[in-house]
NUBA-482125 format. One line per field, with one value per residue (C-alpha): residue in three letters; x, y, z; residue number from 0; chain. Coordinates in steps of 0.05 Angstrom, whole numbers. Example, Ala and Ser with C-alpha at 12.3 -4.5 7.8 and 13.67 -1.06 7.14 Angstrom:
rest c(ala ser) .
px c(246 273) .
py c(-90 -21) .
pz c(156 143) .
nr c(0 1) .
kette c(A A) .
END
This chain:
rest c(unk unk unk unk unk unk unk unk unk unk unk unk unk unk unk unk unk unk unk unk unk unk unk unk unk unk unk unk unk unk unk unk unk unk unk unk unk unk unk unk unk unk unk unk unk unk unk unk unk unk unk unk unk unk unk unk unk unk unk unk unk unk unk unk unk unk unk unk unk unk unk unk unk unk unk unk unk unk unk unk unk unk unk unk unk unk unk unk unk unk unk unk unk unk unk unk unk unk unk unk unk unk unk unk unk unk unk unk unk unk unk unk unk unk unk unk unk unk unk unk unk unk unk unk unk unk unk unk unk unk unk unk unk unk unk unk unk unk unk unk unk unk unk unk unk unk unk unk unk unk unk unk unk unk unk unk unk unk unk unk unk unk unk unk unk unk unk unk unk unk unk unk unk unk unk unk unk unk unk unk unk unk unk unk unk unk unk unk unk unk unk unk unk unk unk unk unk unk unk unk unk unk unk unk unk unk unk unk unk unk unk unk unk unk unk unk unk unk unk unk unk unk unk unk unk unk unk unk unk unk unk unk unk unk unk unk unk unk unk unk unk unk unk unk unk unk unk unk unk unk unk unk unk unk unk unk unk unk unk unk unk unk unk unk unk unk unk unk unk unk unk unk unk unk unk unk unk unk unk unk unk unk unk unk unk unk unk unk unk unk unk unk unk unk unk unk unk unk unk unk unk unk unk unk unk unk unk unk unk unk unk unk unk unk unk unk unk unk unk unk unk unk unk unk unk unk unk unk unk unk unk unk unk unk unk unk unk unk unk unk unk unk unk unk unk unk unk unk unk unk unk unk unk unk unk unk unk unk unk unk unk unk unk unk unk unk unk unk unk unk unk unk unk unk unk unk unk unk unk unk unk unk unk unk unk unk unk unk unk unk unk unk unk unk unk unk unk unk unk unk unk unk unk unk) .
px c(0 49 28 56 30 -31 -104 -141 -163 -86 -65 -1 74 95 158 166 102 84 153 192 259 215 176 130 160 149 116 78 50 36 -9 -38 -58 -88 -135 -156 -165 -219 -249 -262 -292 -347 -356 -394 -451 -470 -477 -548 -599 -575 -620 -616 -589 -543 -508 -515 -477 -423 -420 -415 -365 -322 -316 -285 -235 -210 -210 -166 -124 -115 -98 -29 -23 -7 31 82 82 108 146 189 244 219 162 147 143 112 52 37 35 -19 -54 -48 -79 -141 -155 -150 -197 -250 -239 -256 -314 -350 -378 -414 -424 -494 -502 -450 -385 -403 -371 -308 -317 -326 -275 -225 -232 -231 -156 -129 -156 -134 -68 -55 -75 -38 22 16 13 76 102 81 66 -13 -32 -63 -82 -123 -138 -181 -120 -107 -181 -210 -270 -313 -292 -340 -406 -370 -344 -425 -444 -414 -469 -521 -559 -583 -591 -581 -508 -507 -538 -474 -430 -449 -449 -378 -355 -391 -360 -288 -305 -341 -287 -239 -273 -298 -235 -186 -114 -89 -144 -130 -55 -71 -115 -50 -8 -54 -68 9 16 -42 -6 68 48 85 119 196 229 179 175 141 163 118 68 79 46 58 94 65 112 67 101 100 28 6 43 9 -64 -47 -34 -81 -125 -92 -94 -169 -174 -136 -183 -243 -204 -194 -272 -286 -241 -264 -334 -316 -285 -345 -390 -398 -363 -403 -393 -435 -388 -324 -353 -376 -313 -268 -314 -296 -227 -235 -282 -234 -173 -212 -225 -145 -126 -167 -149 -75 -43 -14 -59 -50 -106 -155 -193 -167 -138 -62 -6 -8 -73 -104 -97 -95 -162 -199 -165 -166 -244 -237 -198 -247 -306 -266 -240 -306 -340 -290 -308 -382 -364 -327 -379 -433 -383 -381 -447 -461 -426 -472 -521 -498 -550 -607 -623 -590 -631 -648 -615 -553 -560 -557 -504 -463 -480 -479 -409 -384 -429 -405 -333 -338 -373 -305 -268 -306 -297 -227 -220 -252 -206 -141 -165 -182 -244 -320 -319 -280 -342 -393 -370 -334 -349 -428 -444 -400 -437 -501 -494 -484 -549 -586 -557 -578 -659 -659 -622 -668 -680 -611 -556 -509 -448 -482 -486 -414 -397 -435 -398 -328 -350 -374 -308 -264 -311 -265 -209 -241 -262 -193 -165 -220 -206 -132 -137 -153 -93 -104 -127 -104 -70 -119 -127 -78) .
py c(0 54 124 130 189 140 140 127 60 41 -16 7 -22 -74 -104 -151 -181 -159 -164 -103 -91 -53 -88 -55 -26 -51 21 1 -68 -27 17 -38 -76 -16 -11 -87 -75 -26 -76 -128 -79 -67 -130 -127 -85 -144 -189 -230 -221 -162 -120 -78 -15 -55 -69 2 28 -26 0 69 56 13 53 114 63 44 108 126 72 83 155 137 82 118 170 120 84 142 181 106 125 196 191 225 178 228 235 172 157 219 182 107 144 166 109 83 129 107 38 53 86 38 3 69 97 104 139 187 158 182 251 219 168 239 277 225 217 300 287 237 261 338 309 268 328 376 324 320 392 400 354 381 328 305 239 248 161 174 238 222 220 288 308 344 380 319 321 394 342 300 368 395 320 337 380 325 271 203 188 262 243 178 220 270 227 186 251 268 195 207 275 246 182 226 286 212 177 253 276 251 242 301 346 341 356 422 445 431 475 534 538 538 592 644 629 643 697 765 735 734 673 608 594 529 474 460 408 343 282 226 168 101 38 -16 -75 -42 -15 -93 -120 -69 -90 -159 -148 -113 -169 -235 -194 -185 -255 -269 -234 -280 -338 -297 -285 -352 -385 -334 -356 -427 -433 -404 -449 -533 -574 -626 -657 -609 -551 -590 -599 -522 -496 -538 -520 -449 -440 -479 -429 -376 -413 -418 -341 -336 -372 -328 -263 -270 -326 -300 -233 -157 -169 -178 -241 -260 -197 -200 -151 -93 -105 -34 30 47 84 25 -30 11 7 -60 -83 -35 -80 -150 -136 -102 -168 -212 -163 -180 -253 -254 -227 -285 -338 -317 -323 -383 -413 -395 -430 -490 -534 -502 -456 -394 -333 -315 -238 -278 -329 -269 -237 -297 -317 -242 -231 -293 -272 -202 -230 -277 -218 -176 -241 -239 -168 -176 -249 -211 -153 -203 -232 -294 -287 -290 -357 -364 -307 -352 -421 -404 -332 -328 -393 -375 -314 -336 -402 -367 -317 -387 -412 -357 -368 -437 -455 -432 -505 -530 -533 -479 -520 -554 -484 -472 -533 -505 -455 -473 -507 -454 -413 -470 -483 -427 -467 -541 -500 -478 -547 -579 -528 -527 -594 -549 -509 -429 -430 -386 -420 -437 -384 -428) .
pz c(0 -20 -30 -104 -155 -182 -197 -123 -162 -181 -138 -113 -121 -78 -97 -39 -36 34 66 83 122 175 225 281 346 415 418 354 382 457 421 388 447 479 419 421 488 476 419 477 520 452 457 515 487 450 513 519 457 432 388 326 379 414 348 316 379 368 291 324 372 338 274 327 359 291 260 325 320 239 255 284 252 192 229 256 177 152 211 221 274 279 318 377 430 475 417 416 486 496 443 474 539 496 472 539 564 513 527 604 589 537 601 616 545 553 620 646 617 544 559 577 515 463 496 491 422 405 433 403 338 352 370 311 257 295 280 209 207 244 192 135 94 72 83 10 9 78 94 152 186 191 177 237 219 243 311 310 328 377 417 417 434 501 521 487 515 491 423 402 424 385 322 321 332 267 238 250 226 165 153 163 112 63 49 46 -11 -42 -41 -97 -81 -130 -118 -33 -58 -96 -44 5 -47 -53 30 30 -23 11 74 50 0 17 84 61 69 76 148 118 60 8 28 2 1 55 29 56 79 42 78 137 135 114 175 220 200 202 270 291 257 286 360 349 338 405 437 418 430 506 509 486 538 592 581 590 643 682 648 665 639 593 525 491 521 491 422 437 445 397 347 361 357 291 272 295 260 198 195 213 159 103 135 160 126 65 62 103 153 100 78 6 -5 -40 -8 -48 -92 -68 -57 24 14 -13 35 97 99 86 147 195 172 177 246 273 244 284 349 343 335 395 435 396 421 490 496 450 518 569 521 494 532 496 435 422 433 364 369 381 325 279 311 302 234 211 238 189 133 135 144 83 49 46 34 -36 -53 -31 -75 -137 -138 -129 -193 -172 -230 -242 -241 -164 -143 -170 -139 -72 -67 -60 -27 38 40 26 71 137 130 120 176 209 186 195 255 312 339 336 386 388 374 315 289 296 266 212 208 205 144 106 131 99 34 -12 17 -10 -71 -96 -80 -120 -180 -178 -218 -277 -304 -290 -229 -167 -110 -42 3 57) .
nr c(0 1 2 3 4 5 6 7 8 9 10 11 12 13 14 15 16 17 18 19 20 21 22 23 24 25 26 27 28 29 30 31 32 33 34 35 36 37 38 39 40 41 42 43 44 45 46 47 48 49 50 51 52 53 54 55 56 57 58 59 60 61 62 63 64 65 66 67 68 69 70 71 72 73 74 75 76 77 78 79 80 81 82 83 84 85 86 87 88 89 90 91 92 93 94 95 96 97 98 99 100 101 102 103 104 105 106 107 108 109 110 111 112 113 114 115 116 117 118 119 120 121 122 123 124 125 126 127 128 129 130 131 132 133 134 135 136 137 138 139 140 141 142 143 144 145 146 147 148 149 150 151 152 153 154 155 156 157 158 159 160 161 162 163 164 165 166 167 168 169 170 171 172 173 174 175 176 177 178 179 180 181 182 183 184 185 186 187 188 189 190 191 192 193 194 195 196 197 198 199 200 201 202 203 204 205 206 207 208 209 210 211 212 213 214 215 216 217 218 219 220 221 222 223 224 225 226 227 228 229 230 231 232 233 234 235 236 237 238 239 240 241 242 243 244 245 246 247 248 249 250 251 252 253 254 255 256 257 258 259 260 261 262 263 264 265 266 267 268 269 270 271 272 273 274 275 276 277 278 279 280 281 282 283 284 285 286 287 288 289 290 291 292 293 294 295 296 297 298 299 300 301 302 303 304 305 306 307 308 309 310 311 312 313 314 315 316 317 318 319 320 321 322 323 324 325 326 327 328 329 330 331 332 333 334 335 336 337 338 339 340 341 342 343 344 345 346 347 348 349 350 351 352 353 354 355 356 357 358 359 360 361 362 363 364 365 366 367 368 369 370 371 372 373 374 375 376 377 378 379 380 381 382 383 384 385 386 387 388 389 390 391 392 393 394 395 396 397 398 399 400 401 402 403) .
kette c(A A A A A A A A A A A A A A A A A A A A A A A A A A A A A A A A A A A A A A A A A A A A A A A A A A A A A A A A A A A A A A A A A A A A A A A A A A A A A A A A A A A A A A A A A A A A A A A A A A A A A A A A A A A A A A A A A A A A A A A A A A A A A A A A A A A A A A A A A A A A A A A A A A A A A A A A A A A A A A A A A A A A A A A A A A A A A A A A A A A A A A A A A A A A A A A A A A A A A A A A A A A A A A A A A A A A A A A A A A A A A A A A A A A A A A A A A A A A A A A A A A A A A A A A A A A A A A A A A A A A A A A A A A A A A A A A A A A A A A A A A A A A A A A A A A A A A A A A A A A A A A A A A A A A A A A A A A A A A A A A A A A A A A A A A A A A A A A A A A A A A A A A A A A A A A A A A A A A A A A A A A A A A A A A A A A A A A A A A A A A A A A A A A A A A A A A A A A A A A A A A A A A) .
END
């Protein structure tokens, strides 16, 4: 994912295929954690029979802790051994701070949750700026016009808050994707040029656009991805231990981490974080959006697992069926989109792509009378089907290697 003068469509360079001579810092991987941790707090929200607001608020919440996380993210891509460790830090302590307050988002602790999240993303444009440079492949980074509703959410109450802060989100994502790559450069170039005109010698440099690490960037969300996945495998494992102990429970949880393992294997194994999706096959614009959906749709699975446990000796409440079969469908859903841009071809879509997307949301109908672990079963099949696919078709000649 390399930030090279293209199209926004043009996949990007990546000579190494994913490899690079940089690797994330312990500093890096500490700020990672601290946004996982804050992922398994979400989780939470979607405890018992969760309903259509339970989930929205997840969308809601999630979408600010990756957006967060993305913002500094990119800043340490691109700053390498430059980065202020003291920045960063103040940023790891936001995100903290919304991660403390999920528990009480919806009472008192939402102030905390919207102040939290002003800072870190004041802090990380008022970094780029001190750099210079525009992050022209993901200006949301340094974007911060849509923190405006989350400061006047402060004096808001329930759902009015909710309401603006989707409406800052969507003001950050919709200057991204409205905004093309050379137009967000000019702009940069004729704010420094009003700014420097009849001032003497340029206090400033010309603005130039942020150059990307691709390997480095890919490692990063594969990461964050595989740490995501740890923490379902934690939830999972937390949930069992507090339940009893019976046969149905074993098949119950085996049949989970295979799910889990399954989901690892299309999203880490050989890809950037991404199910199906080749190192380098897309611009950071188009793939970044990708990863927030895959890893917010491993989140709500976690939190489906959990409490898949507490009822594997009778049906699962039917707001948790969905939950769990949504998660995968949406899951495999970017694992297609992903799988069709690498160029594995119509006829992969047809035969591997739609039925793992379309089996899960049946599932999901039909599987109100059966045991929870049956349904997980189910699952893990319909995770590993592009897997049996490709095997089956790479008999023919032409045909792209399995997904691992």
């Amino acid at each position: 994912m390399t930030s090279e003068n293209v199209s926004p469509g043009t996949p990007p360079t990546h000579p190494l295929s994913g490899e690079s001579e940089r690797h994330a810092s312990w500093l890096e991987l500490f700020f990672d954690l601290i946004a996982v941790a804050g992922v398994a707090q979400l989780a939470h929200l979607l405890h018992g029979a969760p309903g259509a607001g339970d989930l929205g608020l997840y969308c809601l919440l999630y979408l600010a802790f990756w957006t967060a996380w993305m913002c500094f993210t990119t800043y340490g891509n691109v700053a390498a051994d430059k980065v202020h460790t003291r920045a960063v830090l103040t940023g790891m302590f936001g995100l903290a701070v919304m991660a403390a307050a999920v528990p009480g988002v919806r009472t008192d602790h939402a102030r905390a949750f919207a102040l939290a999240y002003v800072l870190v993303r004041v802090l990380a444009s008022r970094i780029w700026q001190s750099r210079g440079e525009v992050v022209a492949d993901w200006p949301l980074a340094q974007l911060s016009v849509g923190v405006v509703p989350w400061i006047v959410s402060v004096w808001a109450e329930a759902p009015a808050r909710y309401w603006l802060w989707a409406a800052g989100l969507a003001v950050d994502l919709g200057l991204t994707f409205a905004l093309s790559r050379n137009r967000i450069l000019a702009r940069a170039q004729e704010e420094w040029q009003k700014h420097s005109a009849g001032r003497g010698p340029r206090a400033h440099p010309r603005p130039a656009a942020a150059l990307f690490d691709s390997g480095h960037l890919d490692e990063r969300l594969g990461l964050f991805t595989l740490i995501v996945i740890g923490e379902s495998v934690a939830l999972t494992v937390e949930a069992s231990s507090e339940a009893e102990w019976t046969s149905r429970l074993g098949s119950m949880a085996v049949g989970s981490f295979v799910l889990l393992l399954a989901l690892w294997a299309l999203a880490v194994r050989r890809t950037c974080g991404v199910p199906l999706l080749g190192f380098g096959v897309l611009a950071p614009r188009f793939a970044l959006p990708l990863h927030c959906v895959t890893t917010g749709a491993l989140g709500a699975l976690a939190a489906s697992l959990g409490g898949a446990v507490e009822h594997v000796d009778e049906h699962l409440p039917a707001g948790m069926r969905w939950l769990m079969c949504g998660s995968v469908a949406v899951f495999l859903a970017v694992g297609v989109v992903a799988g069709v841009v690498s160029d594995r071809g119509v006829r992969w879509a047809l035969g591997a792509g739609v039925p793992m997307v379309v089996a899960p949301v049946l599932l999901g109908a039909i599987a109100g009378r059966g045991s929870p672990a049956l349904l997980v079963w189910a699952l893990v099949v319909v995770a590993r089907w592009p897997w049996l696919y490709e095997r089956l078709a790479a008999r023919r000649p032409g045909q792209p290697a399995t997904p691992g």
